[in-house]
C-alpha positions as a Markdown table, in Angstrom:
| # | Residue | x | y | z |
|---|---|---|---|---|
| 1 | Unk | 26.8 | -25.6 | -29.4 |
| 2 | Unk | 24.3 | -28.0 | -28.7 |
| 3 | Unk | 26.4 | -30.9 | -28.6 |
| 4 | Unk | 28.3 | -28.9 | -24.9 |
| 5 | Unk | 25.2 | -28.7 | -23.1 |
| 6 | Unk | 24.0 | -32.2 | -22.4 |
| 7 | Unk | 21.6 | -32.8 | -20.0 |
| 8 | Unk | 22.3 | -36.6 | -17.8 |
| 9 | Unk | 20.0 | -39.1 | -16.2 |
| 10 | Unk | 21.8 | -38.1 | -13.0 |
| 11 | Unk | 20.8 | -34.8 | -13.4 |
| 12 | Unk | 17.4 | -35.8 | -14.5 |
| 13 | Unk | 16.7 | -37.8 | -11.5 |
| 14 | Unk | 18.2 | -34.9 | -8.9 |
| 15 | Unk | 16.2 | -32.6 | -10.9 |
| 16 | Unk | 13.2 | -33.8 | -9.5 |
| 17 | Unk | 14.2 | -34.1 | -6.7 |
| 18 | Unk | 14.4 | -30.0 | -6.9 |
| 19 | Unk | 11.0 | -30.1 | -7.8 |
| 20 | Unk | 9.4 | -32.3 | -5.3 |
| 21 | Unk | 11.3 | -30.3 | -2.7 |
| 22 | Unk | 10.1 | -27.4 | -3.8 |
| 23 | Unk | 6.5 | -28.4 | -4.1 |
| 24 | Unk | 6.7 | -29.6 | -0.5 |
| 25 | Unk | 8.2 | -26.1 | 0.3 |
| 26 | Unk | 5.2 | -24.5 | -1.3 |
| 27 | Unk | 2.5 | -26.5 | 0.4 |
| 28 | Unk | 4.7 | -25.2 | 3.4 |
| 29 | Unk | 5.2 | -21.5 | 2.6 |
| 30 | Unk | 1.3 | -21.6 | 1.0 |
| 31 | Unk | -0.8 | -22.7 | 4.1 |
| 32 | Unk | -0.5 | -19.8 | 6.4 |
| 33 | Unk | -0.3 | -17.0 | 3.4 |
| 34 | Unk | -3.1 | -18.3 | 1.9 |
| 35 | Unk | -5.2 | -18.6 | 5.5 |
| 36 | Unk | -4.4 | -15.2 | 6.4 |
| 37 | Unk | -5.8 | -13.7 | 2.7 |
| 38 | Unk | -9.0 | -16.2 | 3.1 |
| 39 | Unk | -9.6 | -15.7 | 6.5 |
| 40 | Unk | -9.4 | -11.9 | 5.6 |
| 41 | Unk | -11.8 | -11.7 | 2.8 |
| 42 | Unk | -14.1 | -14.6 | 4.3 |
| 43 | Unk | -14.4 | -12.0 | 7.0 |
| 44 | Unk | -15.5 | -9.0 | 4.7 |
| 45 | Unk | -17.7 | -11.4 | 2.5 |
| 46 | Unk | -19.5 | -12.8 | 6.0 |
| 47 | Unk | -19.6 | -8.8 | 7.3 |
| 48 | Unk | -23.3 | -7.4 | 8.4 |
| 49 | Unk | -23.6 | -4.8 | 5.6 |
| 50 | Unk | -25.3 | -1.5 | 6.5 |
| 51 | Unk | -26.5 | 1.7 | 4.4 |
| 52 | Unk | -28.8 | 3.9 | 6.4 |
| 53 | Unk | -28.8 | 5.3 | 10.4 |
| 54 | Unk | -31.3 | 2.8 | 12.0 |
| 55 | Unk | -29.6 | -0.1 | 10.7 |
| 56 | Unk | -26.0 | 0.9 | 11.8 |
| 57 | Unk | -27.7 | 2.2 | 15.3 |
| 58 | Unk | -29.3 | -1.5 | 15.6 |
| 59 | Unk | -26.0 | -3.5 | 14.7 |
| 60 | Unk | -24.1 | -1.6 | 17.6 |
| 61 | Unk | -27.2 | -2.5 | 20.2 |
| 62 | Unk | -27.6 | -5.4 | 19.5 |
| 63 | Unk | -23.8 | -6.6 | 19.3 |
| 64 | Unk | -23.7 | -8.1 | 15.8 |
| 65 | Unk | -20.1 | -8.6 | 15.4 |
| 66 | Unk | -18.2 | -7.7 | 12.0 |
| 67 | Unk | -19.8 | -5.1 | 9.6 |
| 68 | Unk | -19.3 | -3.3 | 6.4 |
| 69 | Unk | -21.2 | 0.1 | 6.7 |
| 70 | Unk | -21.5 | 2.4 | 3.4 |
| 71 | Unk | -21.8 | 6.3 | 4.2 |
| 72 | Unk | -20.4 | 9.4 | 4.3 |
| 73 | Unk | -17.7 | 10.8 | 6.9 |
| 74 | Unk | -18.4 | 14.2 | 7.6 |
| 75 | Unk | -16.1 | 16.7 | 9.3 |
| 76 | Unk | -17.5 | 17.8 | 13.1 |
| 77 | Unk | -16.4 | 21.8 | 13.4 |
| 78 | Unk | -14.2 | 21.5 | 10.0 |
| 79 | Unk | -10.7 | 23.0 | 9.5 |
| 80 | Unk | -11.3 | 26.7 | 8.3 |
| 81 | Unk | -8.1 | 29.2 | 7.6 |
| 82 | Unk | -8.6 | 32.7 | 6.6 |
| 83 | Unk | -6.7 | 33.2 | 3.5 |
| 84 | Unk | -8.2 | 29.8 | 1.6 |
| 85 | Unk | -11.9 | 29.3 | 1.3 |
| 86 | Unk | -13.9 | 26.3 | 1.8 |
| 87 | Unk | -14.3 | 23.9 | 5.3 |
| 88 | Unk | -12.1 | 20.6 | 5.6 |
| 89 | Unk | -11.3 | 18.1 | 7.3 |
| 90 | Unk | -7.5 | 18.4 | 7.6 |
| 91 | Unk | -5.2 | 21.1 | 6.2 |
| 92 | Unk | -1.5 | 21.2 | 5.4 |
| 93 | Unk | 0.2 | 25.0 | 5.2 |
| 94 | Unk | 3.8 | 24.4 | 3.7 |
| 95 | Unk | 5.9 | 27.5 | 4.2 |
| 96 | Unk | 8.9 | 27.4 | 1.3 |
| 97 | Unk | 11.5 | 29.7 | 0.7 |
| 98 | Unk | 13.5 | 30.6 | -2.1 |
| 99 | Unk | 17.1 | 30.0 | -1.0 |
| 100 | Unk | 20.1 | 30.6 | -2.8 |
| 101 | Unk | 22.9 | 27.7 | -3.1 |
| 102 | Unk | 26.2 | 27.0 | -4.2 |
| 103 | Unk | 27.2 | 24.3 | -5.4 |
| 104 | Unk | 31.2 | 23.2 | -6.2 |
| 105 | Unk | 32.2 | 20.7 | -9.3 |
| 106 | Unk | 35.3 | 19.6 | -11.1 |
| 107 | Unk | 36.3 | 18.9 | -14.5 |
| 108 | Unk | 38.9 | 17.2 | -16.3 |
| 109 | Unk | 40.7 | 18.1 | -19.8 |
| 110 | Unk | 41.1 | 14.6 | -20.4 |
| 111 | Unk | 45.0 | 15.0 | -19.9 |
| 112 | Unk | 44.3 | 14.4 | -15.9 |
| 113 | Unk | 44.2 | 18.0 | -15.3 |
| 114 | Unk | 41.3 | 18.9 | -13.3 |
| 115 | Unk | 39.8 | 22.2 | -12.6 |
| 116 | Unk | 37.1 | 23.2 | -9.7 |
| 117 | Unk | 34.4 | 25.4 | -10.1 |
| 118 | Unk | 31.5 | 26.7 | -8.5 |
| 119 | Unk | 28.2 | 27.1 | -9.8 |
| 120 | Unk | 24.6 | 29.0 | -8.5 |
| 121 | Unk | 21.5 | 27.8 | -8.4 |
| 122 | Unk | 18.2 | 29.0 | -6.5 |
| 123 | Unk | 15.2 | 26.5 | -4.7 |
| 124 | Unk | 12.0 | 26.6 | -2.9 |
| 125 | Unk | 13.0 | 24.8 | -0.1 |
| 126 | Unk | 10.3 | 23.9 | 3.4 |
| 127 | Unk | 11.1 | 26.1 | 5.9 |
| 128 | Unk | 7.9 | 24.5 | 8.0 |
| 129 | Unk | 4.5 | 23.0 | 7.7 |
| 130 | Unk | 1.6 | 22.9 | 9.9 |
| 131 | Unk | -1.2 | 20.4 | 10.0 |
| 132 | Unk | -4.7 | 21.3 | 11.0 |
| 133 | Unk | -7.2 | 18.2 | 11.4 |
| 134 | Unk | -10.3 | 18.0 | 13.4 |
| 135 | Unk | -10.8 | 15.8 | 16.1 |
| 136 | Unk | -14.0 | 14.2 | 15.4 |
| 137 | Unk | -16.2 | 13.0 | 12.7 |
| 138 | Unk | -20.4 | 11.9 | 11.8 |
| 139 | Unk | -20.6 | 8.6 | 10.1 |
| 140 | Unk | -24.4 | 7.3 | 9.3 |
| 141 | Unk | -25.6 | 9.7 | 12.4 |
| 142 | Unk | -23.6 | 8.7 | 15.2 |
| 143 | Unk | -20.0 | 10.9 | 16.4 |
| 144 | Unk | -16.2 | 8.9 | 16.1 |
| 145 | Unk | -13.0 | 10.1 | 17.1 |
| 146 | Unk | -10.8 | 11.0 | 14.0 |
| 147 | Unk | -8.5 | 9.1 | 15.8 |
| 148 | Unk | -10.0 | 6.2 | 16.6 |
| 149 | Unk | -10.2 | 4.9 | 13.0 |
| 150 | Unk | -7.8 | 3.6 | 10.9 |
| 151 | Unk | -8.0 | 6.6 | 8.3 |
| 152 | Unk | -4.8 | 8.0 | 6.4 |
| 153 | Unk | -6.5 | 11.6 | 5.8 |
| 154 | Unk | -4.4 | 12.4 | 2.7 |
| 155 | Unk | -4.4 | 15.8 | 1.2 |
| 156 | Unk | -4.2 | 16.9 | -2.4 |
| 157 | Unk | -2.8 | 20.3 | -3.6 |
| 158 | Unk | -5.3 | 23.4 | -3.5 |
| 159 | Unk | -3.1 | 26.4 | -4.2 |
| 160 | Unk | 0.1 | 28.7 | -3.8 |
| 161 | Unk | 0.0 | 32.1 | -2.3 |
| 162 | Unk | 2.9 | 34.8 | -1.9 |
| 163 | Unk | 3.9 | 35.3 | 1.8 |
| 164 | Unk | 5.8 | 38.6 | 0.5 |
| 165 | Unk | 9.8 | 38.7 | -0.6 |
| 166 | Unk | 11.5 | 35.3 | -1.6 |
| 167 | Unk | 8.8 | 33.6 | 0.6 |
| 168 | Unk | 5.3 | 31.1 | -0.4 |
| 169 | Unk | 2.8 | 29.2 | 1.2 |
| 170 | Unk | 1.4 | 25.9 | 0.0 |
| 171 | Unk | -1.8 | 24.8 | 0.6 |
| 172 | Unk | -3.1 | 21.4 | 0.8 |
| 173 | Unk | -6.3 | 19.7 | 1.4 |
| 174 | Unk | -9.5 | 16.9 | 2.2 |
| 175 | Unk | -12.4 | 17.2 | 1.8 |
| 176 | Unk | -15.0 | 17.9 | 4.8 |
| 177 | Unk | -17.1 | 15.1 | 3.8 |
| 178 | Unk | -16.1 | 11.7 | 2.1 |
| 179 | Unk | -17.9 | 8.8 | 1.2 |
| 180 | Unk | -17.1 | 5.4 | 1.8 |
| 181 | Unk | -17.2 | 2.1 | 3.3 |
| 182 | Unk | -16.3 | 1.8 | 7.0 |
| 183 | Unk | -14.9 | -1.4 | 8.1 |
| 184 | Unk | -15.8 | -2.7 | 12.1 |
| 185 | Unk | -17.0 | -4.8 | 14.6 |
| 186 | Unk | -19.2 | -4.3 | 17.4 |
| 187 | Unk | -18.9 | -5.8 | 20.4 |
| 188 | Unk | -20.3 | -4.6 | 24.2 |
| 189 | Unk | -22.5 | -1.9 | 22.5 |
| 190 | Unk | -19.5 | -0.6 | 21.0 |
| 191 | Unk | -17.9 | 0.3 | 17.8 |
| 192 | Unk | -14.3 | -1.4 | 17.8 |
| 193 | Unk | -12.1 | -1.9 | 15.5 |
| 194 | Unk | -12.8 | 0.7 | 13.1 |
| 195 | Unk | -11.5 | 1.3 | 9.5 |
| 196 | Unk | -12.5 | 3.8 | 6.7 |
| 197 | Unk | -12.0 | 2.9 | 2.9 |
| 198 | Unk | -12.8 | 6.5 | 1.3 |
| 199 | Unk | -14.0 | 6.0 | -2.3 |
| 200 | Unk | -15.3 | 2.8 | -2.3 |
| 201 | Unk | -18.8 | 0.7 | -1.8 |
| 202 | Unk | -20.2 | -2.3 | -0.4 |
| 203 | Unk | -20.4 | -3.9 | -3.7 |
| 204 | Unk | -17.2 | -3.7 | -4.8 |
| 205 | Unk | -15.4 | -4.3 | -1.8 |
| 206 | Unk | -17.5 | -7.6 | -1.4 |
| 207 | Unk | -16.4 | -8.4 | -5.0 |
| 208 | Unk | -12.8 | -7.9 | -4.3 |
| 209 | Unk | -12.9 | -10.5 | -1.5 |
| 210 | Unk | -14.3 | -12.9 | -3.7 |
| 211 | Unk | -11.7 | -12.5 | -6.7 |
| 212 | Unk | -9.0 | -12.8 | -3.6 |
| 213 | Unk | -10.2 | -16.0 | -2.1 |
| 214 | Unk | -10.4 | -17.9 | -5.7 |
| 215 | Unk | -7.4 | -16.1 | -7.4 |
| 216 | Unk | -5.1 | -16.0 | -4.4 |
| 217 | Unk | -4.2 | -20.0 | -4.7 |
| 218 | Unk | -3.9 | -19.6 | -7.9 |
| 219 | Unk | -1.1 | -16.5 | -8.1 |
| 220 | Unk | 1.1 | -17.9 | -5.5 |
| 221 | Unk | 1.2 | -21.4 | -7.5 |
| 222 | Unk | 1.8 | -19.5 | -10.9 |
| 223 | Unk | 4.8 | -17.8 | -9.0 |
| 224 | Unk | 5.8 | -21.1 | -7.4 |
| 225 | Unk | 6.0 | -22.9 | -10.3 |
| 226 | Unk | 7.9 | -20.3 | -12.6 |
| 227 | Unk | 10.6 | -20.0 | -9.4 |
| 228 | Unk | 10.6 | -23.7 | -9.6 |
| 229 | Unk | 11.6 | -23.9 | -13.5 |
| 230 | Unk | 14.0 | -20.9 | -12.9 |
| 231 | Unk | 15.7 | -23.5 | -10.5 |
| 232 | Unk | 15.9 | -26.4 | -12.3 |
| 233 | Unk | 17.4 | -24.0 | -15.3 |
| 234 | Unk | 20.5 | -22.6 | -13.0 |
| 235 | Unk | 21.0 | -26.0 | -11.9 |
| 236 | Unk | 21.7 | -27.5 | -15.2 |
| 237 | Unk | 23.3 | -24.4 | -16.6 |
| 238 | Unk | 26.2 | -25.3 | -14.3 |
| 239 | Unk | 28.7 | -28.1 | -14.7 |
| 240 | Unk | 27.5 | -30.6 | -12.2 |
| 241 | Unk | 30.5 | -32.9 | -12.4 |
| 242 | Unk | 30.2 | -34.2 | -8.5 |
| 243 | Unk | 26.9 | -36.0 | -9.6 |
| 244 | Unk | 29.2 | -38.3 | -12.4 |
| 245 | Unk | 32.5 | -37.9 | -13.5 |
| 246 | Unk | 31.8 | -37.5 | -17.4 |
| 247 | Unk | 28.6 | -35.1 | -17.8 |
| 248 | Unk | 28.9 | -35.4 | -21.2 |
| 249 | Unk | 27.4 | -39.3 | -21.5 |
| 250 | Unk | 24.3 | -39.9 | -23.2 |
Protein backbone atom coordinates (compact mmCIF):
# COMPACT_ATOMS: atom_id res chain seq x y z
CA UNK A 1 0.00 0.00 0.00
CA UNK A 2 2.78 2.00 0.69
CA UNK A 3 4.56 1.53 -2.38
CA UNK A 4 1.02 3.72 -4.29
CA UNK A 5 1.40 6.67 -2.30
CA UNK A 6 4.69 8.19 -3.17
CA UNK A 7 5.40 11.54 -2.39
CA UNK A 8 7.79 13.57 -5.47
CA UNK A 9 10.36 16.35 -5.23
CA UNK A 10 7.82 18.25 -7.37
CA UNK A 11 5.41 18.00 -4.87
CA UNK A 12 7.90 18.60 -2.14
CA UNK A 13 9.00 21.83 -3.64
CA UNK A 14 5.17 23.09 -4.38
CA UNK A 15 4.42 21.90 -0.99
CA UNK A 16 6.16 24.68 0.42
CA UNK A 17 5.20 26.72 -1.46
CA UNK A 18 1.62 26.01 0.27
CA UNK A 19 3.26 26.69 3.36
CA UNK A 20 5.00 29.90 2.73
CA UNK A 21 1.74 31.09 1.24
CA UNK A 22 -0.06 30.38 3.97
CA UNK A 23 2.23 31.74 6.53
CA UNK A 24 2.10 35.07 4.51
CA UNK A 25 -1.67 34.68 4.67
CA UNK A 26 -1.56 34.34 8.39
CA UNK A 27 0.70 37.38 9.07
CA UNK A 28 -2.16 38.90 6.89
CA UNK A 29 -5.36 37.50 8.48
CA UNK A 30 -3.36 37.86 12.15
CA UNK A 31 -2.53 41.59 12.26
CA UNK A 32 -5.88 43.19 12.54
CA UNK A 33 -7.52 40.15 14.70
CA UNK A 34 -4.93 40.17 16.94
CA UNK A 35 -4.92 44.31 17.23
CA UNK A 36 -8.48 44.33 17.86
CA UNK A 37 -8.21 41.54 20.95
CA UNK A 38 -4.95 43.61 22.32
CA UNK A 39 -6.17 46.86 21.86
CA UNK A 40 -9.31 45.47 23.72
CA UNK A 41 -7.73 44.09 26.80
CA UNK A 42 -4.88 46.79 26.80
CA UNK A 43 -7.86 48.94 27.30
CA UNK A 44 -9.33 47.03 30.40
CA UNK A 45 -5.74 46.34 31.86
CA UNK A 46 -4.96 50.41 31.45
CA UNK A 47 -8.76 51.13 32.92
CA UNK A 48 -9.05 53.63 36.23
CA UNK A 49 -10.30 51.00 38.61
CA UNK A 50 -12.88 52.10 41.25
CA UNK A 51 -14.61 50.35 44.40
CA UNK A 52 -16.27 52.99 46.62
CA UNK A 53 -18.73 56.34 45.85
CA UNK A 54 -16.09 59.13 46.24
CA UNK A 55 -13.83 57.59 43.92
CA UNK A 56 -16.34 56.85 41.11
CA UNK A 57 -17.92 60.49 41.83
CA UNK A 58 -14.19 62.00 41.38
CA UNK A 59 -13.41 59.96 38.02
CA UNK A 60 -16.63 61.46 36.37
CA UNK A 61 -15.44 65.23 37.56
CA UNK A 62 -12.53 65.13 36.79
CA UNK A 63 -12.82 63.46 33.19
CA UNK A 64 -10.53 60.46 33.64
CA UNK A 65 -11.29 58.54 30.64
CA UNK A 66 -11.70 54.56 30.71
CA UNK A 67 -12.68 52.86 33.99
CA UNK A 68 -13.49 49.53 35.54
CA UNK A 69 -15.87 50.27 38.58
CA UNK A 70 -16.73 47.24 40.98
CA UNK A 71 -20.32 47.56 42.80
CA UNK A 72 -23.58 46.71 42.99
CA UNK A 73 -26.64 47.64 40.56
CA UNK A 74 -29.55 48.12 42.49
CA UNK A 75 -33.11 48.37 41.18
CA UNK A 76 -34.76 52.21 41.47
CA UNK A 77 -38.75 51.44 42.35
CA UNK A 78 -38.29 47.50 41.57
CA UNK A 79 -40.70 45.38 39.61
CA UNK A 80 -43.34 44.08 42.20
CA UNK A 81 -46.52 41.74 41.03
CA UNK A 82 -49.16 40.66 43.36
CA UNK A 83 -49.28 37.07 43.10
CA UNK A 84 -45.17 36.44 43.37
CA UNK A 85 -43.36 37.82 46.30
CA UNK A 86 -40.06 39.53 46.36
CA UNK A 87 -38.84 43.07 44.36
CA UNK A 88 -36.85 42.80 41.00
CA UNK A 89 -35.48 44.22 38.54
CA UNK A 90 -37.22 42.82 35.53
CA UNK A 91 -40.08 40.15 35.36
CA UNK A 92 -41.27 37.83 32.70
CA UNK A 93 -45.14 36.46 33.06
CA UNK A 94 -45.52 33.61 30.36
CA UNK A 95 -49.17 32.70 29.90
CA UNK A 96 -49.28 28.85 28.40
CA UNK A 97 -52.11 26.84 27.63
CA UNK A 98 -52.77 23.33 27.34
CA UNK A 99 -53.92 22.80 23.77
CA UNK A 100 -55.02 19.83 22.18
CA UNK A 101 -53.34 18.65 18.70
CA UNK A 102 -53.67 16.30 16.05
CA UNK A 103 -51.30 15.17 14.39
CA UNK A 104 -51.59 12.74 10.88
CA UNK A 105 -48.78 9.87 9.97
CA UNK A 106 -48.38 6.98 7.53
CA UNK A 107 -47.18 3.66 7.58
CA UNK A 108 -46.05 1.13 5.35
CA UNK A 109 -46.43 -2.91 5.51
CA UNK A 110 -43.29 -3.23 3.78
CA UNK A 111 -45.27 -4.55 0.56
CA UNK A 112 -45.69 -0.58 -0.55
CA UNK A 113 -49.00 -0.40 1.02
CA UNK A 114 -49.36 2.54 3.14
CA UNK A 115 -51.86 3.42 5.60
CA UNK A 116 -52.70 7.09 7.32
CA UNK A 117 -53.53 7.63 10.64
CA UNK A 118 -54.04 10.16 13.08
CA UNK A 119 -52.77 10.45 16.35
CA UNK A 120 -53.50 12.98 19.71
CA UNK A 121 -51.36 14.59 21.73
CA UNK A 122 -51.81 17.60 24.25
CA UNK A 123 -48.96 20.82 24.95
CA UNK A 124 -48.42 23.80 27.03
CA UNK A 125 -48.07 26.09 24.39
CA UNK A 126 -47.43 30.48 24.95
CA UNK A 127 -50.32 32.09 24.49
CA UNK A 128 -48.36 35.54 25.60
CA UNK A 129 -45.77 36.96 27.76
CA UNK A 130 -45.29 40.25 29.36
CA UNK A 131 -42.08 41.90 30.48
CA UNK A 132 -41.87 44.25 33.40
CA UNK A 133 -38.37 46.07 33.86
CA UNK A 134 -37.64 49.22 35.62
CA UNK A 135 -36.35 52.14 34.02
CA UNK A 136 -33.52 53.11 36.13
CA UNK A 137 -30.81 51.85 38.35
CA UNK A 138 -28.12 53.05 41.57
CA UNK A 139 -24.54 52.06 40.81
CA UNK A 140 -21.77 53.19 43.61
CA UNK A 141 -24.40 56.16 44.58
CA UNK A 142 -25.12 57.86 41.54
CA UNK A 143 -28.74 57.03 39.23
CA UNK A 144 -28.27 55.32 35.27
CA UNK A 145 -30.80 54.63 32.83
CA UNK A 146 -31.50 50.84 32.56
CA UNK A 147 -31.18 51.61 29.19
CA UNK A 148 -28.32 53.36 28.81
CA UNK A 149 -26.07 50.37 29.59
CA UNK A 150 -25.09 47.63 27.78
CA UNK A 151 -26.87 45.07 30.23
CA UNK A 152 -28.72 41.78 28.88
CA UNK A 153 -31.13 41.57 32.21
CA UNK A 154 -31.63 37.78 31.87
CA UNK A 155 -34.18 36.04 34.00
CA UNK A 156 -34.10 32.61 35.58
CA UNK A 157 -37.23 30.57 36.43
CA UNK A 158 -39.09 31.34 39.91
CA UNK A 159 -42.32 29.44 39.70
CA UNK A 160 -45.65 28.03 38.05
CA UNK A 161 -49.05 29.06 39.16
CA UNK A 162 -52.65 27.77 37.84
CA UNK A 163 -54.56 30.54 36.04
CA UNK A 164 -57.80 28.20 36.44
CA UNK A 165 -58.95 25.36 33.56
CA UNK A 166 -56.32 24.14 31.00
CA UNK A 167 -54.49 27.51 31.66
CA UNK A 168 -50.73 28.47 33.75
CA UNK A 169 -48.63 31.26 34.29
CA UNK A 170 -44.87 31.13 34.32
CA UNK A 171 -42.92 33.30 36.19
CA UNK A 172 -39.40 34.44 35.68
CA UNK A 173 -37.02 36.62 37.25
CA UNK A 174 -33.60 39.02 38.31
CA UNK A 175 -32.62 39.94 40.95
CA UNK A 176 -33.19 43.72 42.36
CA UNK A 177 -29.69 44.07 43.19
CA UNK A 178 -26.55 42.52 41.29
CA UNK A 179 -23.09 42.85 41.79
CA UNK A 180 -20.57 43.43 39.34
CA UNK A 181 -18.06 45.22 37.35
CA UNK A 182 -19.23 48.22 35.24
CA UNK A 183 -17.23 48.89 32.26
CA UNK A 184 -16.96 53.00 30.98
CA UNK A 185 -15.53 55.97 30.13
CA UNK A 186 -15.91 59.43 31.20
CA UNK A 187 -15.64 62.08 29.20
CA UNK A 188 -17.32 66.00 29.59
CA UNK A 189 -18.42 65.08 33.22
CA UNK A 190 -20.24 62.29 31.88
CA UNK A 191 -20.58 58.63 32.08
CA UNK A 192 -20.45 57.22 28.42
CA UNK A 193 -20.09 54.32 27.12
CA UNK A 194 -21.40 52.13 29.72
CA UNK A 195 -21.37 48.29 30.20
CA UNK A 196 -22.27 45.93 33.14
CA UNK A 197 -20.51 42.52 33.65
CA UNK A 198 -22.87 40.97 36.52
CA UNK A 199 -21.01 38.41 38.53
CA UNK A 200 -17.71 39.30 38.08
CA UNK A 201 -14.70 41.63 39.80
CA UNK A 202 -11.95 43.82 39.06
CA UNK A 203 -9.52 41.16 39.64
CA UNK A 204 -10.49 38.78 37.49
CA UNK A 205 -11.51 40.67 34.69
CA UNK A 206 -7.96 42.35 34.76
CA UNK A 207 -6.60 38.79 34.73
CA UNK A 208 -8.60 37.70 31.80
CA UNK A 209 -7.15 40.63 29.74
CA UNK A 210 -3.81 39.54 30.49
CA UNK A 211 -4.22 35.66 29.64
CA UNK A 212 -5.87 37.22 26.18
CA UNK A 213 -3.12 39.51 25.23
CA UNK A 214 -0.29 36.57 25.71
CA UNK A 215 -2.40 33.59 24.66
CA UNK A 216 -4.27 35.17 21.88
CA UNK A 217 -1.00 35.00 19.31
CA UNK A 218 -0.53 31.93 20.37
CA UNK A 219 -4.16 30.19 19.64
CA UNK A 220 -4.50 31.72 16.28
CA UNK A 221 -0.90 30.32 15.22
CA UNK A 222 -1.79 26.77 16.84
CA UNK A 223 -4.97 26.99 14.51
CA UNK A 224 -2.87 28.27 11.62
CA UNK A 225 -0.52 25.83 11.61
CA UNK A 226 -2.83 22.70 12.10
CA UNK A 227 -5.00 24.23 8.83
CA UNK A 228 -1.66 24.56 7.24
CA UNK A 229 -0.75 20.68 7.71
CA UNK A 230 -4.46 19.73 6.90
CA UNK A 231 -3.49 21.41 3.45
CA UNK A 232 -0.45 20.07 2.59
CA UNK A 233 -2.19 16.49 3.52
CA UNK A 234 -5.23 17.00 0.86
CA UNK A 235 -2.76 18.12 -1.50
CA UNK A 236 -0.73 15.10 -1.62
CA UNK A 237 -3.64 12.79 -1.00
CA UNK A 238 -4.63 13.57 -4.61
CA UNK A 239 -2.99 12.52 -7.78
CA UNK A 240 -1.11 15.55 -8.86
CA UNK A 241 -0.06 14.31 -12.27
CA UNK A 242 -0.04 18.05 -13.94
CA UNK A 243 3.14 18.76 -11.72
CA UNK A 244 5.12 15.55 -13.72
CA UNK A 245 3.91 12.99 -15.87
CA UNK A 246 4.98 9.79 -13.78
CA UNK A 247 4.15 10.60 -9.87
CA UNK A 248 5.36 7.48 -9.04
CA UNK A 249 9.47 8.41 -9.55
CA UNK A 250 11.57 8.34 -6.74
Amino acid sequence: MMEDFIITKREILFSTIIICVMIGLGVWVSNPILQKTTEKSLKIVSSVTVSDLERFDYIRRTNAGDFLAEGSLVAINPVTLPEIDGEYLKVVKVKEKYTMHTQTYTTSDGKGHTQTHTRTYWSWDVVSREAFCVDSVLFLGQRFKLEDINYSAGTDYKETQSGGHHIRYKYYTHPSLINGVMIGNCDNKKYEELKFMDGSTIEKMIETAEKSINNSPIIFWCFWSFLTIILVLLFFKFENNWLEENKHIK
